[in-house]
C-alpha positions as CSV (number, residue, x, y, z in Angstrom):
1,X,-75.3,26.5,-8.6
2,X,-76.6,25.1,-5.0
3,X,-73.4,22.9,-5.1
4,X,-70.7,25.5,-6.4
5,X,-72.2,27.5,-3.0
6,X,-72.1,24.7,-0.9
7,X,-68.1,23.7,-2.0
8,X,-67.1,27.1,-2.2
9,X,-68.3,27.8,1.6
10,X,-66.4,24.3,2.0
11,X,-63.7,25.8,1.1
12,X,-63.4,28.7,2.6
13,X,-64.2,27.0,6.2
14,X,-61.6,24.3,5.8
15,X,-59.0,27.2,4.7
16,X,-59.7,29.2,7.9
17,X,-59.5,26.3,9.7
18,X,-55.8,25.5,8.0
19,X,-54.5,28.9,8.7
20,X,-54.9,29.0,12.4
21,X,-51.7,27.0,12.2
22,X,-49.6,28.8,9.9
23,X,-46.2,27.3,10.6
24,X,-47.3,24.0,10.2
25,X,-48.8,24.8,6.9
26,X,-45.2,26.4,6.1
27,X,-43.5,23.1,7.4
28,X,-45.8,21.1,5.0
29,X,-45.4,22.5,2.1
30,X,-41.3,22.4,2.5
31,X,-41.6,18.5,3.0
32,X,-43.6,18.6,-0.2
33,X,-40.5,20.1,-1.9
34,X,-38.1,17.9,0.0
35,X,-40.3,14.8,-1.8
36,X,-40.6,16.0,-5.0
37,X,-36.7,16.6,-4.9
38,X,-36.6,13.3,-3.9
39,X,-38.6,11.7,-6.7
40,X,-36.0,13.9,-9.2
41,X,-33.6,12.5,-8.2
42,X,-34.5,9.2,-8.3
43,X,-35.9,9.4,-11.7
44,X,-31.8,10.6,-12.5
45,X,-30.5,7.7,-11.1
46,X,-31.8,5.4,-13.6
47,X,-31.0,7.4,-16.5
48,X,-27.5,7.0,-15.4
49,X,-27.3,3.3,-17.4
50,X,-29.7,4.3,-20.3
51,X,-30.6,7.2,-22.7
52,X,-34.4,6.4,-22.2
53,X,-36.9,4.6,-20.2
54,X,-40.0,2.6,-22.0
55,X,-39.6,5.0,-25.1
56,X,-39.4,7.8,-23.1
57,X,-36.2,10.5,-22.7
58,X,-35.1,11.7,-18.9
59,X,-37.4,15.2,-19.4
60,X,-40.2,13.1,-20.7
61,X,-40.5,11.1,-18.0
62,X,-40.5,14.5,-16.0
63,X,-43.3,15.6,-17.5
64,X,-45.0,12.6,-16.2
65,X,-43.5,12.5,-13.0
66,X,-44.9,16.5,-12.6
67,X,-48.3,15.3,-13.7
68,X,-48.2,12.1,-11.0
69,X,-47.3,14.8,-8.3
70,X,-50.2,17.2,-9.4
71,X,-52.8,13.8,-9.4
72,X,-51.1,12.7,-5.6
73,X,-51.8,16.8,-4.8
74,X,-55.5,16.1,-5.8
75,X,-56.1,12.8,-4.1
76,X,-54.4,14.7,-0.8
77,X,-56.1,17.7,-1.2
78,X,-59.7,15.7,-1.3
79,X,-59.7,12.4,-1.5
80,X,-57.7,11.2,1.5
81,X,-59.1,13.1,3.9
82,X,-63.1,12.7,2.9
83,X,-62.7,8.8,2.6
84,X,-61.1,7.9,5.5
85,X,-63.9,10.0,7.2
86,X,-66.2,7.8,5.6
87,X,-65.4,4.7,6.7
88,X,-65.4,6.6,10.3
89,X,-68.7,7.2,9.7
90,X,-70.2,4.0,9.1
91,X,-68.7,2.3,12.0
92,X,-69.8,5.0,14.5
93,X,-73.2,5.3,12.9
94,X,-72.6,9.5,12.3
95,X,-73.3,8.8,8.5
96,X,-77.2,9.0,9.6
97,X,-76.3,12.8,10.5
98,X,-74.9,13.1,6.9
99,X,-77.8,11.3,5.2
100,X,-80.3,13.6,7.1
101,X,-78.5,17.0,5.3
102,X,-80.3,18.4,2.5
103,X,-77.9,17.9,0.2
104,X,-76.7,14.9,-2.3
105,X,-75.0,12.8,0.5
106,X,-72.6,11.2,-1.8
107,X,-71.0,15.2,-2.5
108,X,-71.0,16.0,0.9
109,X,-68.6,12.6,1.8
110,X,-66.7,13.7,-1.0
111,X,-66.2,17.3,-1.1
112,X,-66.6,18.3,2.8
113,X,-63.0,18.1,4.2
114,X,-60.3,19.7,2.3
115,X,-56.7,20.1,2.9
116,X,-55.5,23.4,1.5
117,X,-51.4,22.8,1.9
118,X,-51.4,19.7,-0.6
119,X,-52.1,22.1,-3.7
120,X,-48.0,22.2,-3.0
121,X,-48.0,19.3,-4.4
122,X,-50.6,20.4,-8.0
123,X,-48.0,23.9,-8.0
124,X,-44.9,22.2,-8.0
125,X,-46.3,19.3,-10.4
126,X,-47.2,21.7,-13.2
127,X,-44.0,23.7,-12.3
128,X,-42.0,20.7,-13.2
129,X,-44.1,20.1,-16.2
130,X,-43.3,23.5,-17.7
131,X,-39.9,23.1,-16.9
132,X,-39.4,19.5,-18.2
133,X,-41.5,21.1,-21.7
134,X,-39.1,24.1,-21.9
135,X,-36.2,21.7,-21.4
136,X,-37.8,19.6,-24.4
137,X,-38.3,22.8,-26.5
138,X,-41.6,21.7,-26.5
139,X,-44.4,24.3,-26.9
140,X,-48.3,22.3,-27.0
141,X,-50.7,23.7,-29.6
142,X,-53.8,24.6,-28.6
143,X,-55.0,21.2,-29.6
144,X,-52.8,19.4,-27.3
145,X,-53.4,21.6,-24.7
146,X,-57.3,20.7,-25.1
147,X,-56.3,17.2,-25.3
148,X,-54.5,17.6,-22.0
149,X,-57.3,19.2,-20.2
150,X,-59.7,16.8,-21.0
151,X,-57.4,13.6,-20.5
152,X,-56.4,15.1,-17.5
153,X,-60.0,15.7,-15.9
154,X,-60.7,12.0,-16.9
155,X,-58.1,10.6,-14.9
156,X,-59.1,12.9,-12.1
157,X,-62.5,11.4,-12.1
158,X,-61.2,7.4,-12.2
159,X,-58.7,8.5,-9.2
160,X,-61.9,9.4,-7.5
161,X,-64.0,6.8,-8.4
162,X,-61.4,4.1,-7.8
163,X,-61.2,5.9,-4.4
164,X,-64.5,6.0,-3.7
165,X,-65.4,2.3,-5.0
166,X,-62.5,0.9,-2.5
167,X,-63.9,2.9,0.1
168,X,-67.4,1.9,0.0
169,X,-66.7,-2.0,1.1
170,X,-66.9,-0.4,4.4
171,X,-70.6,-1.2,4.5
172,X,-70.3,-4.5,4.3
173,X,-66.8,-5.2,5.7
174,X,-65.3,-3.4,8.8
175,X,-61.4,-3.4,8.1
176,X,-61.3,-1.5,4.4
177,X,-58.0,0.6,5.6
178,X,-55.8,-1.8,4.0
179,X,-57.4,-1.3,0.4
180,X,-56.3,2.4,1.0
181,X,-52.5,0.7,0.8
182,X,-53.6,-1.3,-2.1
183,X,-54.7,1.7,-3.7
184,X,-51.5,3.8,-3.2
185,X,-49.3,0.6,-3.9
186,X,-50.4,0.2,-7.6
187,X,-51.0,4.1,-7.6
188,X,-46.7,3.7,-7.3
189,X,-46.9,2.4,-10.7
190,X,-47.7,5.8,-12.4
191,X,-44.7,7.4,-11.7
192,X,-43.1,5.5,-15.2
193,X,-44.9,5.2,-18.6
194,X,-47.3,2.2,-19.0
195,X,-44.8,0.9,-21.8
196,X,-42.0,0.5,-19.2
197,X,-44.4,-2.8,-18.0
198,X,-44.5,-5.8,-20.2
199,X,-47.3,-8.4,-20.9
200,X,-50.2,-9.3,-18.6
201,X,-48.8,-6.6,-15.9
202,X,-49.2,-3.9,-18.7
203,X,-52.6,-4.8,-19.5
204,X,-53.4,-4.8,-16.0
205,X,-52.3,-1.5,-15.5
206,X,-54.3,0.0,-19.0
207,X,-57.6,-2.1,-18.8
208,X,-57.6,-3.7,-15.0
209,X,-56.3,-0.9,-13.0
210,X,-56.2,1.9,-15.6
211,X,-53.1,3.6,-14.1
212,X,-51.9,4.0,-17.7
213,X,-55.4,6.8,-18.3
214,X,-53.9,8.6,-14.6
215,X,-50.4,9.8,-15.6
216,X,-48.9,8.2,-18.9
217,X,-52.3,9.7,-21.3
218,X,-52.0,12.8,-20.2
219,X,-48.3,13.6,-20.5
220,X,-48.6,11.8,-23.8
221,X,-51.3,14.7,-24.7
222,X,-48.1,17.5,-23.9
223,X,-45.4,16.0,-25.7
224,X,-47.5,15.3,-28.9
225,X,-47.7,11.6,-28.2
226,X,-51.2,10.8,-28.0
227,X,-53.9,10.0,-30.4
228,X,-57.5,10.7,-30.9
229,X,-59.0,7.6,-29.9
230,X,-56.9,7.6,-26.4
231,X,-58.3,10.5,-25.8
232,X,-61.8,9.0,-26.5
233,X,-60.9,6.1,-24.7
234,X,-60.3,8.2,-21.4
235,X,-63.5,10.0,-21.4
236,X,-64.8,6.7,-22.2
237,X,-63.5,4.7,-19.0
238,X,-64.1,8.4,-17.0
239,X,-67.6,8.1,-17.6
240,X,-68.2,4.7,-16.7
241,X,-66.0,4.7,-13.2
242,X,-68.1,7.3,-12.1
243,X,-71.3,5.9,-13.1
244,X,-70.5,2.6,-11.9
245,X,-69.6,4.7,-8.0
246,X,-72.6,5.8,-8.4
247,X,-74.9,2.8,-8.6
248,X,-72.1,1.1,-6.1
249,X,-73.2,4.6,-3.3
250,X,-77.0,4.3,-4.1
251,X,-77.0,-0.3,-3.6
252,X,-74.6,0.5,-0.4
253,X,-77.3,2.8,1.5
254,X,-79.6,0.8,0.4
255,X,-78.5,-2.3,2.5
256,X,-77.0,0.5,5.4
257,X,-78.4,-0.2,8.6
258,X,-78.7,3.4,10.9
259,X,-76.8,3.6,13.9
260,X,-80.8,4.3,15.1
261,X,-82.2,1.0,13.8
């Protein structure tokens, strides 16, 4: 309960702090539509030369596409702005007034800077989702809807974990910004099923880089196209990303040197 306090007063500071500038807020969220009307579009234009991409029919591949924008909403919204602090704080040395808090120091990194106008980007990814399902004539049973949830939280928690591991090679290497590019590069990927990719690149993305447990699992689990042990499987590499983020966090402050020292 201490940390559902602590994020919720999190929250509520960095939402105050958004609205003081109201028109910006209203400028972002319009370029959020602008983007996602974008990434329509382009979607269209290759179903212009074939009835179906990797398996998977035009509103299909919406459903995906509304589930990468709700995932890029989440690592906006949180991610983004808490890890590039983070590497600011181990240059300058401020990461000793972090590790002084009384609080888990790896939740306060991760949770303290939010930035409220990129749940645009979660609305408008569902939105699409329901749309491209109601275009499909496709309504998920309860089970599927389960299965969503908890694919859908898994892939949430490798984002972050992917995130955070790239992040944390700050405190042993000073230029990590570019990983950041790396990150978002193969995060491109996501925006097509995992079966559009052929051979070693395929298996790259499911086992290597698990892009394929980010976007393509989940939309499988709303059109009915996902089994039991994927869904297994995703808990499965969920739980040991963030496990592994863990032990990587407690071995880097182990060797951090204070700005003090």
């Amino acid at each position: 309960m201490k940390y559902v306090r602590l994020f919720r007063e999190f929250m509520r500071a960095c939402l105050v702090e958004e609205f003081e500038y109201r028109a910006n807020f209203a400028a972002n969220m319009l370029s959020t539509v602008f983007w996602l009307v974008m990434a329509i579009l382009t979607v269209q234009l290759y179903f212009y030369r074939t009835q179906e991409i990797g398996g998977w029919d035009f509103y299909e591949v919406l459903v995906l596409l509304g589930i990468f924008n709700a995932v890029h909403g989440f690592i906006e919204f949180i991610l983004q702005p808490n890890m590039s602090r983070l590497v600011n704080h181990i240059r300058k040395g401020t990461l000793d007034f972090v590790l002084t808090k009384p609080v888990d120091s790896q939740f306060y990194i991760s949770f303290r800077h939010l930035v409220f106008w990129r749940l645009s980007d979660v609305v408008l990814g569902f939105g699409l989702v329901a749309y491209a399902l109601w275009q499909l004539n496709a309504v998920p049973s309860f089970v599927e809807l389960i299965q969503f949830a908890i694919v859908f939280l898994a892939a949430l928690v490798v984002v972050y974990s992917l995130w955070m591991g790239m992040m944390m090679f700050s405190f042993w290497a000073v230029k990590v910004d570019n990983l950041s590019y790396l990150f978002s590069s193969f995060f491109e990927t996501a925006r097509f099923p995992v079966s559009v990719y052929k051979g070693f690149l395929r298996f790259t993305l499911t086992y290597i880089f698990p892009i394929a447990f980010i976007t393509t699992f989940p939309a499988s689990a709303l059109i009915g196209r996902i089994s039991l042990w994927q869904v297994a499987s995703s808990v499965a590499i969920a739980a040991i990303c963030l496990t592994l983020t863990r032990i990587l966090w407690k071995f880097a402050l182990r060797h951090y040197t204070s700005a003090s020292s």
